[in-house]
C-alpha positions, 0 to 999 in steps of 0.5 A, spaced: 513 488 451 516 493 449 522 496 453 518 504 454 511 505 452 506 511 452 503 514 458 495 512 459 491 519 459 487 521 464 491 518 470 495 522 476 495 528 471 498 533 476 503 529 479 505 527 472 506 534 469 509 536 475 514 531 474 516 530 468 513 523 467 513 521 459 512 514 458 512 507 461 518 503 462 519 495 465 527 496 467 530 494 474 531 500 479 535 499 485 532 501 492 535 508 493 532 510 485 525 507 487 525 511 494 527 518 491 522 517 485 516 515 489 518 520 495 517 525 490 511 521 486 507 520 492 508 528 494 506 531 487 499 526 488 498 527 496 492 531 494 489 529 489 489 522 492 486 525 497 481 528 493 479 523 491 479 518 495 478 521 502 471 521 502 471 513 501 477 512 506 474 517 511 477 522 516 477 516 521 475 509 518 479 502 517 478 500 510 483 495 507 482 495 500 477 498 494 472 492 495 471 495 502 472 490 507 472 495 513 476 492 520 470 494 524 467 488 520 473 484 519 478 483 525 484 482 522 488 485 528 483 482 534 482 485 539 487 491 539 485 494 546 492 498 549 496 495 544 501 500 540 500 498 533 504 500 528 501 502 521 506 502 515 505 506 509 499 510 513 498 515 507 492 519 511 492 515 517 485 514 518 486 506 519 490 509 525 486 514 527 480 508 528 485 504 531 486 509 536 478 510 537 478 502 539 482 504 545 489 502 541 496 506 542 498 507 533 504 509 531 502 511 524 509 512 518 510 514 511 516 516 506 511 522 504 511 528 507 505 530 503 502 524 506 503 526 513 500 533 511 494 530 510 494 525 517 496 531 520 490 536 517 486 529 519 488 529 526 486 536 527 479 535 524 478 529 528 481 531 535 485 525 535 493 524 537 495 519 532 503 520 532 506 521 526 513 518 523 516 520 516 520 513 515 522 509 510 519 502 511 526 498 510 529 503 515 523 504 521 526 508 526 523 505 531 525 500 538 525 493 536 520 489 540 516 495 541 509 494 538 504 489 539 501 489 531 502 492 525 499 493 519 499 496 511 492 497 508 495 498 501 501 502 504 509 502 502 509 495 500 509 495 493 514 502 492 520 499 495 526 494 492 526 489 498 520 486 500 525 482 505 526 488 508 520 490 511 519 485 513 525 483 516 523 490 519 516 489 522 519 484 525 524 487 528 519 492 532 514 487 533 513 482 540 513 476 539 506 472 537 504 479 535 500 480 529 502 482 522 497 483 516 497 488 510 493 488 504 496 489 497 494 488 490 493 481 488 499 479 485 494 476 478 492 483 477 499 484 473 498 480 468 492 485 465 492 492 464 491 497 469 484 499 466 477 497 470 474 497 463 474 492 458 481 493 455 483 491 463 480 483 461 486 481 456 492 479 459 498 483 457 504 482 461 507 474 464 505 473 471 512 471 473 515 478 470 518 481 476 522 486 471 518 493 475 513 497 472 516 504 472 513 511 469 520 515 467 520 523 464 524 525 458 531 524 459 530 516 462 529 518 469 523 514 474 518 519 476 514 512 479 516 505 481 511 499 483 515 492 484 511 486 483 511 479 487 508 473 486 503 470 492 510 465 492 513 470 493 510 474 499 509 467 502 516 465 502 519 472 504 514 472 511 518 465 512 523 467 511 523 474 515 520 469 521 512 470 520 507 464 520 502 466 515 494 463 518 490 466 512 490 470 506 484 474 505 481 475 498 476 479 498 470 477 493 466 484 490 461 486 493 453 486 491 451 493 490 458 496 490 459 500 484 465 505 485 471 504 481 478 506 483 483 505 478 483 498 476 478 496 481 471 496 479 464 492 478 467 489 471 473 486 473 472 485 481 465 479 478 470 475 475 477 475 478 480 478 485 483 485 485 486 484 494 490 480 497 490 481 504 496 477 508 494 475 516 500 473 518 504 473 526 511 473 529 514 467 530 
């Protein structure tokens, strides 16, 4: 693959032209380059995303991925009655907000203040009390052993350089036994291109690549970065961080469900998993 490659049209419009972005670069990018890039990336898109995702995500709702699963339905967390539950990468907040309806006490944390806005603006339409932490997930600024779960439905993940980190990190503030889960893009999905369409059925990019997917402006600075990891790679990263993984999740596609958001869409979902959603808890 070539080292920088043109920008796809139609995607993330906004926040591409309000930050310059040009072109597509698979290089290295050290942690506090990544930090800086998505902050200001997530901040140009938060209404956008919101826009166009707000509906399907609700004001006070849990959906784990784009093929639907709902907590309601699948009760990854268990019973999370007067537990406090941290939400990493929270974006708008609605899963901490449903939580919140279930009787549990959420913490909700993003690095975007974009982001939070929307959670606020959620809070206020929904009445809830959900509290908000402007937080890097490498450096959660909060007590360790203070949470009875925690979770990330799509959420911080993939945008930071040290997976081991964050994970080092929830462990930190999670109890002992309590429960970690999160959902992420399958890791197979990155050998394709991001396309819901036919185009995103030919492989283009190795599996074991991790070199990161980075969109860059003019002048060769990253305006976007996404890291990739392989399933080996979470697994050993949740052992190593003192996690015991009891199931992975991969979500089928479900009949009758035709919405498409980004990659995700009927098309690719019949053939091959988009989600993968680790169940986890500290050791």
């Amino acid at each position: 693959m070539p080292p920088e490659e043109p920008l796809a049209p139609g995607r993330h419009d906004a926040a591409e032209h309000h930050l310059g972005t040009a072109a597509v670069a698979y290089r290295e990018v050290e942690g506090a380059e990544a930090a800086a890039a998505n902050l200001a990336w997530w901040d140009a898109d938060a209404d956008d995303y919101q826009a166009e995702h707000g509906g399907f995500l609700g004001d006070a709702d849990f959906v784990w991925c784009p093929e639907g699963v709902r907590e309601a339905d699948a009760r990854l967390l268990g019973d999370v009655r007067g537990k406090r539950v941290l939400e990493v990468g929270c974006g708008q907040a609605a899963c901490s907000r449903w939580l919140a309806a279930q009787g549990a006490h959420p913490v909700a944390t993003d690095l975007s203040a974009g982001m939070l806005r929307h959670a606020r603006e959620g809070n206020a339409r929904t009445g809830a009390d959900v509290p908000l932490v402007q937080a890097n997930a490498e450096y959660l600024p909060l007590a360790s052993g203070s949470f009875d779960a925690a979770c990330s439905a799509f959420g911080a993940i993939p945008f930071v350089a040290s997976v081991d980190a964050v994970f080092a990190e929830v462990h930190r503030v999670l109890r002992p036994g309590a429960p970690w889960v999160f959902s992420v893009t399958h890791p197979m999905r990155w050998i394709f291109p991001d396309d819901p369409g036919p185009q995103g059925l030919t492989v283009t990019q190795p599996y074991f690549d991790r070199t990161p997917y980075v969109e860059v402006d003019d002048a060769g600075t990253a305006t976007y970065v996404e890291y990739h990891h392989t399933l080996g790679d979470y697994v050993r990263a949740l052992a190593a961080a003192g996690f015991t993984l009891t199931d992975l999740v991969e979500p089928e596609w479900p009949a009758g469900h035709t919405r498409v958001w980004g990659q995700w869409s009927p098309l690719r979902g019949r053939l091959f998993p988009g989600t993968a959603i680790f169940r986890t808890h500290r050791s």
